[in-house]
Every structure is written in C-alpha cells, then in structure tokens.
N, C-alpha and C positions, 0 to 999 in steps of 0.2 A: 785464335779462333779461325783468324783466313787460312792459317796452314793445314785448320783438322778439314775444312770445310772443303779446300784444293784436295786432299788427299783421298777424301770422300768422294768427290768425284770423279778423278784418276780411278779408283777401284771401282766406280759403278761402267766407267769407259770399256775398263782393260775386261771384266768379268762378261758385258755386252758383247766385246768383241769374240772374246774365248766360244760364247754359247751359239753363234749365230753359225748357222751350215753354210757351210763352203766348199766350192766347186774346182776340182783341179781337171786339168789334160793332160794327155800324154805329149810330150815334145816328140815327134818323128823320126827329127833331127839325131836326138838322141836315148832311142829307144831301141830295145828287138826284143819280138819273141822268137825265142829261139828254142829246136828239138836236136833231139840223135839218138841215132837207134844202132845196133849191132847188126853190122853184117857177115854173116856167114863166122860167128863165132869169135871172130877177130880185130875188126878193125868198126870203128864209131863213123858213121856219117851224118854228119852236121846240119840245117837244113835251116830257116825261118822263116816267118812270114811278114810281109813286106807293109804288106797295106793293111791298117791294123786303127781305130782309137779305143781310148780308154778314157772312161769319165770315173773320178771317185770323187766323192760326197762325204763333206764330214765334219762334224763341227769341235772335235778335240782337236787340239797344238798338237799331239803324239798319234794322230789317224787308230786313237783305239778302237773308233765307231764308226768306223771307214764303210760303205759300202760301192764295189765296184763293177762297172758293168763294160765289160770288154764284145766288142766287134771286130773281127778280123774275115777278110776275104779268101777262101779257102785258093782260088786259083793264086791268088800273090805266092803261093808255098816257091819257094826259092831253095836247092841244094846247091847250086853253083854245077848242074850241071840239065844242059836242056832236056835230054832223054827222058831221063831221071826224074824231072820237074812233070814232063808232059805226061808220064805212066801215072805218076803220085795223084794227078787233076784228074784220072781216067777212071773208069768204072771199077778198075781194083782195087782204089783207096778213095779219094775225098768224092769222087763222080760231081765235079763241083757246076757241071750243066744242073744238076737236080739239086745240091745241097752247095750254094753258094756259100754260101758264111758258118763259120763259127763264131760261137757266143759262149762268154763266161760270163754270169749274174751271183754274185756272193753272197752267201744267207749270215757269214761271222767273218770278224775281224780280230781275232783275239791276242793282246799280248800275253809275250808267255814271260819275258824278261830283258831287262834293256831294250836293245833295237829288235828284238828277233818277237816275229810274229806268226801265227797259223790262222790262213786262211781259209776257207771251205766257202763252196760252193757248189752249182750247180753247169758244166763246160756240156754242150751242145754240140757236138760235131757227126756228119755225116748222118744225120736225120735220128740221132741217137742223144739223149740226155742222161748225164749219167752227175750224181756228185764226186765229188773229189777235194783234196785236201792238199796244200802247199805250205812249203814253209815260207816268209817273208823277211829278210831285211831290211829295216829303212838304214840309209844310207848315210841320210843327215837329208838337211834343211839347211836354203841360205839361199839369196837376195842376187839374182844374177846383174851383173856388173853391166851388161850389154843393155838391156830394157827395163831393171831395178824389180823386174815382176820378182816374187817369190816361188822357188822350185822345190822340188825333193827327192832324193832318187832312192829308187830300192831296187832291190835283187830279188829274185825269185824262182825258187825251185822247187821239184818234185819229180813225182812218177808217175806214169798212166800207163796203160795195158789199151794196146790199140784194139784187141780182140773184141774189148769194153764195146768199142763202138763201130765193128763188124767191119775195120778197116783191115784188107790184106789179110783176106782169112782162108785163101787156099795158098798163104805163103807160112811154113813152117818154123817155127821160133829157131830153129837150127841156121835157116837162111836169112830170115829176119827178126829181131830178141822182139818179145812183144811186148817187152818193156819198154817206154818212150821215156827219154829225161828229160823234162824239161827245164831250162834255164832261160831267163829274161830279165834282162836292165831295165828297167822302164825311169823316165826322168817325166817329173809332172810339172806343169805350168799351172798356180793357180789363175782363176780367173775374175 
C-alpha cells in the first residue's frame, strides 16, 4: 500500500512539474541570428545581429506550446565589414535612428515531426510588420555541466523578401537577391 501511495505521488509531482509554464533565455554566449543575401548574382554575404534576447515560454518537455518573443537592436547588424555595416544602419535599409529594433512575437509553435518544428509569426522591422513562417530544429536538451541549469538549442531557418519591409528598395534584386536567409543557433537557459 506504501509503494501504490509513493507512486501516486511521484505522478502527481512529475504531471505538476510537466503543466507548470516555464521561462527560458537566450545564452549570448552561444547564440546568432544570422542572415545573407546575394550579391550581384554571385557570391552570399553573411551578416548578424549582435545584440539580441530571446524569451520563450512554455509549459510542454518538447516546446510544442512554445511562445517566443524576440528583441534585437537593428544598429548591432554586423557583416564583418565597417562600410557595409554603416550604409546597412543608414536610411537605405534598417534607418535604425528612426526604427531601432526589430521584433519577432509568435502566434504558433507547431510540431510537424520529431525534432523538426514550424514556427509563424509576426517579425517587425523597419517600421513594417509583416508575418512570416520558419522552420525549427530543437537540437536536443541537457543539463549544463558548468551551472547544472537546463539548456536547449535549436536551429532556425527560413526566408524573407527584404522588399516585404521597404528595406533597399532602389537596389535591384540583380545587385541585391531580395531574398534574405535566414539562419540562427539560438541555445536557451531556462530560468
């Protein structure tokens, strides 16, 4: 009778723990969002942004019910080359004196099978909101050895049409694809 009664509430524990919403961050340390775009037809210019968090919310072990809300500071944009950086912050594209940040707020977190997820939402940049859709990896889960916190990392990608959000629009998809890839690691600390 003590074993059914111990077991019992072992499953009232484990089932509490599972339902209760939980707060993760982005680690910095080990995170990027990262882009690239075509130049002139040929060759990929790599870019990201630097200064950036990420809070997601959720109260399933597998982030099915994940909602995430991303801030990033448009002037952080980083290509690894100063020119390049300083026109990107300039009135041609992010004009980030007038539109400081972008934001991603997620209306679904859906699995579609094993690790691999689609996310949608709602990305804000350049004073423009537009939805959009990514695909998701989680990466795995597991118990960092340095602080014992729990982490999780995923991959992320997709596509966006900069035109979407009147970024570089007297520059021609010939000189510039107005396709944008994005790609990003993100590693999360719960909290």
């Amino acid at each position: 009778m003590k074993k059914i009664k111990l077991l019992a509430v072992a499953l009232v524990v484990t089932i509490a723990a599972f339902g209760q919403t939980q707060t993760w961050k982005s680690d910095k340390a080990h995170s990027k969002l990262g882009f690239s775009v075509t130049h002139l037809l040929v060759s990929d210019v790599e870019g990201s942004f630097k200064s950036f968090d990420i809070k997601v919310t959720s109260s399933q072990s597998d982030f099915s019910d994940a909602f995430i809300d991303l801030t990033s500071e448009s002037n952080s944009i980083n290509t690894d080359n100063e020119q390049r950086d300083n026109h990107l912050k300039g009135a041609d594209f992010f004009d980030v004196a007038k539109y400081p940040a972008l934001t991603f707020k997620s209306k679904s977190f859906k699995k579609v099978e094993g690790k691999k997820y689609k996310l949608a939402g709602d990305l804000t940049m350049h004073g423009v909101t537009k939805p959009i859709e990514l695909d998701v990896t989680l990466n795995g889960t597991a118990v960092s050895p340095m602080d014992k916190k729990s982490i999780a990392g995923f991959k992320i990608t997709g596509i966006i049409k900069r035109s979407d959000f009147a970024l570089g629009t007297k520059y021609p998809g010939a000189m510039l694809s107005d396709e944008v890839a994005l790609t990003s690691n993100v590693e999360l600390v719960k909290e």
